[in-house]
N, C-alpha and C positions, 0 to 999 in steps of 0.2 A: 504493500500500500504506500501512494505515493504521500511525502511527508506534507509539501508544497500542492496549492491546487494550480491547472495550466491556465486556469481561466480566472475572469478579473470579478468582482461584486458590483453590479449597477444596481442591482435593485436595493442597497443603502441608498443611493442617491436618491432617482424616482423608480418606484416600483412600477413595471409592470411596460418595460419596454420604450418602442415609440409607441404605445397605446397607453400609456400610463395617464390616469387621470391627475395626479400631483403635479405633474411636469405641465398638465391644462392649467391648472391653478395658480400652478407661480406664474407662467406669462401672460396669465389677468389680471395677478397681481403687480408682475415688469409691468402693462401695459400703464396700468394708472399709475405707476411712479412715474412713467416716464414724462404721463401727464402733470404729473405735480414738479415734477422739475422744470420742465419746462415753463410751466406760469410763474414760479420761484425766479426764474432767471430771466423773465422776460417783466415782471416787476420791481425786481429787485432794484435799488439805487444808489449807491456809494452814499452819496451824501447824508441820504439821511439816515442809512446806517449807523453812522461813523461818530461817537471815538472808540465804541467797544466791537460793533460789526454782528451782533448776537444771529442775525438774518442770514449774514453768510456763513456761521458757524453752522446752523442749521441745515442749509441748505445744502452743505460740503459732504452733511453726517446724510444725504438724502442721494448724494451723487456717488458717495461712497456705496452706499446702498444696493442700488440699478447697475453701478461698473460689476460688483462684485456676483450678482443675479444672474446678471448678462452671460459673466465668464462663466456660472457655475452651471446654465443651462448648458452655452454653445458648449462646453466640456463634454456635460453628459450627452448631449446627440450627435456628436465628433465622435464618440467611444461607441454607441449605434453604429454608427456606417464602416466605422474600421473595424467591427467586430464580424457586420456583416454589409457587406457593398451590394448584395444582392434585395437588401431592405429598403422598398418602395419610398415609406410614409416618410422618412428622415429627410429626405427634400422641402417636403413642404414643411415640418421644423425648420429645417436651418434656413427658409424663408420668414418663417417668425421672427426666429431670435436675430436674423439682419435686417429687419423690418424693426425691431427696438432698439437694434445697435445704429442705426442711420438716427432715429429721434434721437437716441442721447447723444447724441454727437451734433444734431445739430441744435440742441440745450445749452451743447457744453461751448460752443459755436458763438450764442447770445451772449454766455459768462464772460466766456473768455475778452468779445470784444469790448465789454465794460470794465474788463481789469486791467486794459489798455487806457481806458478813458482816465484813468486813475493817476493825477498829477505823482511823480516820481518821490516827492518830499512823502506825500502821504500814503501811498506804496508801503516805503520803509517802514511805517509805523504801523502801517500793517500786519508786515510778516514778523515784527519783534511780539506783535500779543500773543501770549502763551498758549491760545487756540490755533494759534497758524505758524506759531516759530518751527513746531517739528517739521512742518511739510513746506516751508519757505524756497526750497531750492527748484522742488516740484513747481510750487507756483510760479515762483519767478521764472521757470522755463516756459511754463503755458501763455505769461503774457508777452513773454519775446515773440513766442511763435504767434502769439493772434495780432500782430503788426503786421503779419502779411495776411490775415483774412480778408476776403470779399463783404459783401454788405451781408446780414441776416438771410435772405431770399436767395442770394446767390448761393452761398454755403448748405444752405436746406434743401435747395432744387440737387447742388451737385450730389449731395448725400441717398438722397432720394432716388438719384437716377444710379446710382453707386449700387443699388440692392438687386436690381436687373440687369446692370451694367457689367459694373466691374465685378464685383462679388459673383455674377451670376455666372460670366465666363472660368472664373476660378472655379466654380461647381462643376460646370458645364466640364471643365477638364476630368473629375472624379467621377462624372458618369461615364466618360469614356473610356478611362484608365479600368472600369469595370467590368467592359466588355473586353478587354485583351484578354488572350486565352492564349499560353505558348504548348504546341502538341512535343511530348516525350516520349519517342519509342525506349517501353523498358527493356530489357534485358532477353522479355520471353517471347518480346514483340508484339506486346499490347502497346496502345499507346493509352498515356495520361495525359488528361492535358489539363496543364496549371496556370494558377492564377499569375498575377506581375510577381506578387513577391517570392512565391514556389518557385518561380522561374530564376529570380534573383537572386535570392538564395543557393542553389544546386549549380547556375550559371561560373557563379562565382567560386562557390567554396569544394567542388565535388574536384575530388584527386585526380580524376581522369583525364587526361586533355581532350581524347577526343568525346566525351560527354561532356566537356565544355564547349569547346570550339562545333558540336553539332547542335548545342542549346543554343549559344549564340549566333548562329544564323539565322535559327527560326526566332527569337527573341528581336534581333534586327527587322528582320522579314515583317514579324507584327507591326512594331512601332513604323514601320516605312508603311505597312499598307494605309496608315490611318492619318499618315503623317502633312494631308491638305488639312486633316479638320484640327489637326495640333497647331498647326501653322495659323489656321485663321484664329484660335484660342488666343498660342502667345501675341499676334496681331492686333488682335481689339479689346485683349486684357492691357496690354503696354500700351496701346495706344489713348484708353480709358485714361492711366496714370500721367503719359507725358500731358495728353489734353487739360488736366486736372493742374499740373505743372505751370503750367504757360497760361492758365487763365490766375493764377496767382503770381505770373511775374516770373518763372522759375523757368530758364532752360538748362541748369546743371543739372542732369538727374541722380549725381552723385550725392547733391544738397542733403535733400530726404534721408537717405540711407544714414546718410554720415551723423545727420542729427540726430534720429532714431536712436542711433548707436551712440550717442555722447558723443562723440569722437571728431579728431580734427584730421582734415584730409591731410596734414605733413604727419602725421601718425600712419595714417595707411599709408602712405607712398613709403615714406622708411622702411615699415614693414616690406613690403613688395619688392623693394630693390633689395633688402638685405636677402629674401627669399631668392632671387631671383641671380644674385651674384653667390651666390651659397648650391647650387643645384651640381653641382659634381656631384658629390658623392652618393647623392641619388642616383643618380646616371650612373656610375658607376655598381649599385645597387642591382638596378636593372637588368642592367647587362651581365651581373654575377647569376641573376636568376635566371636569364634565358641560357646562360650555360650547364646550368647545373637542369634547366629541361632538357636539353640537349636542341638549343636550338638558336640559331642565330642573332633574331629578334624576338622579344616577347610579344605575343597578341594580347590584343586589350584584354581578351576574357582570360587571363593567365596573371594581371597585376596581381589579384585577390589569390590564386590558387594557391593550396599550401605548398611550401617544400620538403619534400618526404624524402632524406638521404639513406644511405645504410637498410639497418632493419627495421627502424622507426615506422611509426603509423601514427598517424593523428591524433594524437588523445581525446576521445568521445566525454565530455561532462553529460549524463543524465542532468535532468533539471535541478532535482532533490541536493545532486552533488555540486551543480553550479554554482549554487544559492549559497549551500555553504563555504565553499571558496570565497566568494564574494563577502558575505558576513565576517571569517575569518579573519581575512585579509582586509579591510577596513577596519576591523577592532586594533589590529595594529597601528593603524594614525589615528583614531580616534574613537572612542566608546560611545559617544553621541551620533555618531554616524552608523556604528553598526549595531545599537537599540533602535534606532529610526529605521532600518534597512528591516530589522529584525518584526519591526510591528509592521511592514509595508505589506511582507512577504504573510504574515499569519492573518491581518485584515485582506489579502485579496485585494488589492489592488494594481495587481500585475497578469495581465492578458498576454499567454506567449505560446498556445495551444500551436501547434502545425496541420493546420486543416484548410481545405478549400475555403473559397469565400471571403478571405479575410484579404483586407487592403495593403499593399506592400508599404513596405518602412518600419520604423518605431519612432515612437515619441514617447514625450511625458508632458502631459496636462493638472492643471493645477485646480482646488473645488474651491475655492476662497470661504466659500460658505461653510464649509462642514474642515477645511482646516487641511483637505486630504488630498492627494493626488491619484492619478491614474498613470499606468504606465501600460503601451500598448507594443507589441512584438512579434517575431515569430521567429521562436527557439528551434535550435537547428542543433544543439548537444556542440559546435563547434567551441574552443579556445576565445573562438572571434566574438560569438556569442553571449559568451559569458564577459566578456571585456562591454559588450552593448549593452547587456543587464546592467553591471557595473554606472557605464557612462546615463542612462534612465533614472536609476536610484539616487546618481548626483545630482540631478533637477532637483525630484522630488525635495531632496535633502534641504537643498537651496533655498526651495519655497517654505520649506519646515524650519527654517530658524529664522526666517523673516514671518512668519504668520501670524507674529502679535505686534507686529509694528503697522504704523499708518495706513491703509489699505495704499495711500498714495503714493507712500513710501517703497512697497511690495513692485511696484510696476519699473523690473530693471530690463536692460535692453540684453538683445540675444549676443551680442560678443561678453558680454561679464557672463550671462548664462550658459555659456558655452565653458565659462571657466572651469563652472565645479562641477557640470558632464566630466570634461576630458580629465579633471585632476582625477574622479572618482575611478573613472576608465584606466588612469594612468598606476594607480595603484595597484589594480587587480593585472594589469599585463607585464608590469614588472614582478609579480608575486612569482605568475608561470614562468616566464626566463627564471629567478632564483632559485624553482625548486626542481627545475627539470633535471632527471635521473642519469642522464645519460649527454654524450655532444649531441647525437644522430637529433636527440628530443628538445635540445638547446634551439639548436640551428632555427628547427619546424616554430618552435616559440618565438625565437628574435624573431623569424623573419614575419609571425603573427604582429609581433607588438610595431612591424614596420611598419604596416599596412595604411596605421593610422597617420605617422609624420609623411607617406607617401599620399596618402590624399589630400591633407592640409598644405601639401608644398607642391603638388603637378593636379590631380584632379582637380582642385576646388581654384588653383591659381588656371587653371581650363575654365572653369566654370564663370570666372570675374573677371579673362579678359573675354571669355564669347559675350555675356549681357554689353559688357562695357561698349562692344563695337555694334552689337545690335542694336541694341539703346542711341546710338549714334547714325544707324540708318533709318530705326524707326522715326527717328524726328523728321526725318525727310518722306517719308511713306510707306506703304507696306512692305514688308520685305518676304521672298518669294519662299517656299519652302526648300526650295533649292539653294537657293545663297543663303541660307540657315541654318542647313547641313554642311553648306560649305564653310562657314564662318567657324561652325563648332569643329569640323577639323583643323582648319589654321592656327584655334585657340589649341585644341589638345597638341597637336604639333610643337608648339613656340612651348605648350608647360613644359610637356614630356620629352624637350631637346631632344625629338626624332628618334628617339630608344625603343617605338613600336613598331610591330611588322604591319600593323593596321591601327584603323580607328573605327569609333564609333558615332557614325553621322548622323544618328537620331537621336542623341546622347540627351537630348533639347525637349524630347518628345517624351522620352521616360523619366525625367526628373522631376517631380513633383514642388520642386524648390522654385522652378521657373515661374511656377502659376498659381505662387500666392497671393492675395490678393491685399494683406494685409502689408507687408515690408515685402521689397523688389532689394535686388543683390544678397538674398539670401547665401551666401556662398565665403565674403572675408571674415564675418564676425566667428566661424568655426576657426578658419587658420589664427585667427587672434586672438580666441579662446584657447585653442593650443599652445599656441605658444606662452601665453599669460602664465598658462596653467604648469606650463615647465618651468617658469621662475618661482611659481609660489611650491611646487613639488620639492623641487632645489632647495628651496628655504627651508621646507620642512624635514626635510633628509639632515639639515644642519641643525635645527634648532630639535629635533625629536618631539614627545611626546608634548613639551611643554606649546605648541604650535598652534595647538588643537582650539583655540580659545581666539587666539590671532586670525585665525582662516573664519571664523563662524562673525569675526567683527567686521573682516574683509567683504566677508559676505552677505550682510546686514546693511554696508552702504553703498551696497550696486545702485539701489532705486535712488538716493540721493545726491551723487554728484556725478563728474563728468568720467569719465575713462582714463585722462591723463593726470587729474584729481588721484582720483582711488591709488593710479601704479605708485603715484608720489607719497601719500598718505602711509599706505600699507608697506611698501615694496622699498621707496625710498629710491624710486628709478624715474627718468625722462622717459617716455615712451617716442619723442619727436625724434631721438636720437638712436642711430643704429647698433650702440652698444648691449640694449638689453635682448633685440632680437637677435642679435648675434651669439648671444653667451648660451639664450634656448636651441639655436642650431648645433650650438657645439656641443650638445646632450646628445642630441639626436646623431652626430657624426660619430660619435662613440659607440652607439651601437652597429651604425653601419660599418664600421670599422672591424667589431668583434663577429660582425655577420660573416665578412670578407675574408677573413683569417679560418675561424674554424672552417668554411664550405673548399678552402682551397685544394684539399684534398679528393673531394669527391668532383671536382670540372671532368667533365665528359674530354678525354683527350683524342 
């Protein structure tokens, strides 16, 4: 009897599905909050608030409210559809819950442009009263950014037209993503045919080459037959955003992302060149792997595949066994991480069953309301696997030691949240390198734990310059499916210094990152959560156990300052400068280094 269950608990949330009557109830009850904020905001008056504000205090503990509703619904009908994609009714939810997300926003829209109205002397006197001092940084970014708002009407229409528009094209990608079906002749010559992430999984991680390299054809084959209606998807989803851009003054559409993410573009550029003058010994990684295949160049579907030298074989983790390595190995940096890891896994909140029907990826989502997260997957018993468990439980963790502070305070951007994913990750893939039995089981481990600094430094630098130059035709007009796919090879090309014997030109079409709707460049804040996460690993390796207290304070002021704040505050580093991502590459050259050394023996001469 298995100790862990495979499947997650919704019906703590709302019982009884998408047919749940509780889940009708709360968004009758979003509906009228969102009504009362909005007359709250649309009456409200600075002046004759003021000198205590008691109206906006109220009105704040009401916007706190409806944000926190909002997420706790879209959460639970997001864990619907990724549970089961095959499930009708979750459409017309996630048409509700962005049917209340467009009114509080364009609530938050009226607020906002009155806390612009608000003379600068009397501003400050503002955020120092003890009602508004915690969340002062919060605000004071809300009303920088509502300097570029449109009029009332204008903001509301675009909102409004956002719930069919833009939001609906990012849907409109998930219904399609649900009819892909890749066919796998098995062994006895049935065939199976699997969902995106069945395919993804087995594509990537199965020992075989040519059960790779024959999944990847038909996996290509898929996303190329479908690849006009992906085209017109990313088409008139980006097109929605630059329009949205340029009616606010905006043609950088690096602007957004950047603010989103705290962050100053001479932060990403630094980043990017130090990646970018640093990719040897990737390359030279590569090239070690395609020898030890025996083969000249690596194929794209060969990045992920393990290396099995000698007599070695993959080490399979059953679930039960994964969980506990993960547990384990966290109690080691920290004991509040592996009690919270500990009550995630025996409350059910973790979905990792391997069965049809379910939507490819993992994530983890946040209930603001009940305190709790969800973690969604699909467990494959690999090394790599249990490293993604790992990196899921570090969200969770994240939003669990922020979940008694400001609800305002809680809203931190995805490159910090990417931090304590890849720290959490980082810890469980160093654990396997340390305790492997043998070299043969070393090698197969390092080169698991590469996987991750090799997507952060050539996939994901593929991935932000393809948007980068797309983003820069789309301004000019549609761009064809054809020079889409061509764009996304030039980019995989320029990452992967030409170390592939192929690529992947639908790479565009299967990426789910491309077509959200919510934040565009989904792709640096990982490499910059990696890398972050390797300065603060570092620290912790040095400073031990006593750490543990420093990381959870780090992690408490994601939601209230800037990115280059936090590295300064916490870290005591420049992020504008190329020293500190330099010093996280030279972690990462050290194992490629010990990769290189032990596999010398086994080159295919």
């Amino acid at each position: 009897m298995m100790k862990y269950s495979l499947t997650w608990d919704l019906e703590s949330i709302f019982p009884g599905g998408s047919d749940s009557a509780e889940l009708q109830e709360k968004l009758t009850l979003l509906d009228k909050q969102a009504d009362e904020f909005t007359q709250h905001a649309k009456d409200w008056d600075y002046d004759g608030d003021k000198p205590n504000y008691t109206a906006l205090a109220d009105m704040l503990t009401l916007h706190d409210a409806l944000m926190d509703g909002i997420s706790q619904t879209y959460t639970f009908v997001e864990a619907l559809q990724a549970e089961n994609v095959h499930d009708k009714k979750t459409g017309a939810l996630f048409g509700k819950v962005s049917a209340l997300s467009s009114r509080y926003k364009t609530a938050q829209t009226i607020l906002t442009k009155k806390f612009v109205s608000i003379p600068d002397e009397e501003w400050s006197q503002l955020i120092e009263l003890p009602e508004f001092s915690p969340i002062a940084f919060v605000l004071t970014e809300t009303r920088a950014e509502g300097k570029e708002l449109l009029s009332e009407q204008e903001e509301k229409l675009i909102n409004d037209l956002a719930v069919d528009g833009f939001e609906g094209w990012s849907n409109h990608y998930d219904s399609l993503v649900a009819k892909i079906s890749i066919p796998f002749e098995e062994e006895d010559g049935t065939i199976t045919h699997l969902s995106a992430g069945q395919a993804q999984n087995k594509m990537y991680g199965d020992p075989d080459p040519a059960v790779r390299e024959k999944l990847f054809v038909e996996w290509e084959k898929a996303w190329q037959e479908n690849a006009s209606l992906f085209a017109d998807t990313l088409n008139h989803l980006s097109g929605f955003r630059l329009a949205n851009y340029k009616a606010h003054g905006i043609s950088d559409y690096l602007k957004k992302p950047l603010a989103y993410n705290r962050m100053k573009k001479e932060t990403l550029d630094t980043m990017w060149k130090a990646i970018s003058d640093n990719k040897q010994p990737f390359v030279d990684y590569l090239n070690r792997k395609a020898q030890l295949f025996g083969k000249e160049q690596l194929a794209w579907q060969d990045i992920e595949a393990p290396v099995i030298v000698g007599n070695a074989r993959p080490k399979k983790y059953p679930y039960d066994e994964g969980a506990e390595f993960v547990l384990g190995n966290f109690r080691k940096f920290s004991n509040k991480m592996a009690d919270f890891a500990q009550y995630a896994f025996d409350n059910k909140w973790i979905e990792v069953e391997d069965r049809p029907g379910k939507a490819p990826g993992g994530y983890c989502a946040g209930l603001p309301e009940t305190k709790e997260s969800r973690i969604f997957m699909t467990y494959s018993q690999s090394a790599n696997e249990v490293a993604t468990l790992a990196h899921e439980l570090g969200h969770a963790f994240h939003s669990d030691v922020m979940k008694d502070l400001p609800p305002m305070n809680q809203q931190y951007a995805m490159n910090v949240a990417e931090t304590a994913s890849t720290f959490a990750e980082m810890i469980v893939s160093d654990a396997t390198v340390k305790e492997a039995t043998s070299k043969e089981e070393k090698i197969t481990l390092l080169d698991n734990k590469m996987q991750n600094a090799l997507a952060m430094f050539m996939n994901i630098h593929a991935r932000f310059l393809f948007e980068t130059r797309f983003y820069a035709e789309r301004q000019k007009g549609i761009v064809t499916e054809e020079r889409i796919s061509e764009l996304m090879i030039e980019a995989q090309n320029e990452a992967f210094q030409g170390t592939l014997s192929n690529n992947h030109p639908t790479f565009w079409a299967s990426k789910l990152h491309f077509y959200i709707s919510d934040v565009s460049f989904y792709n640096f804040p990982y490499t910059f959560g990696y890398l972050f996460s390797l300065g603060i690993y570092n620290r912790s390796l040095e400073e031990g156990a006593g750490f543990e207290d420093k990381y959870i304070e780090l992690l408490q002021d994601t939601g209230r300052m800037t990115t280059e704040d936090l590295a300064q505050k916490h870290l005591n580093v420049d992020l504008t400068q190329p020293d500190f991502w330099e010093a996280g590459i030279s972690l990462v050259r050290k194992d490629v280094e010990a990769f290189l050394k032990l596999t010398e023996e086994y080159i295919t001469k």
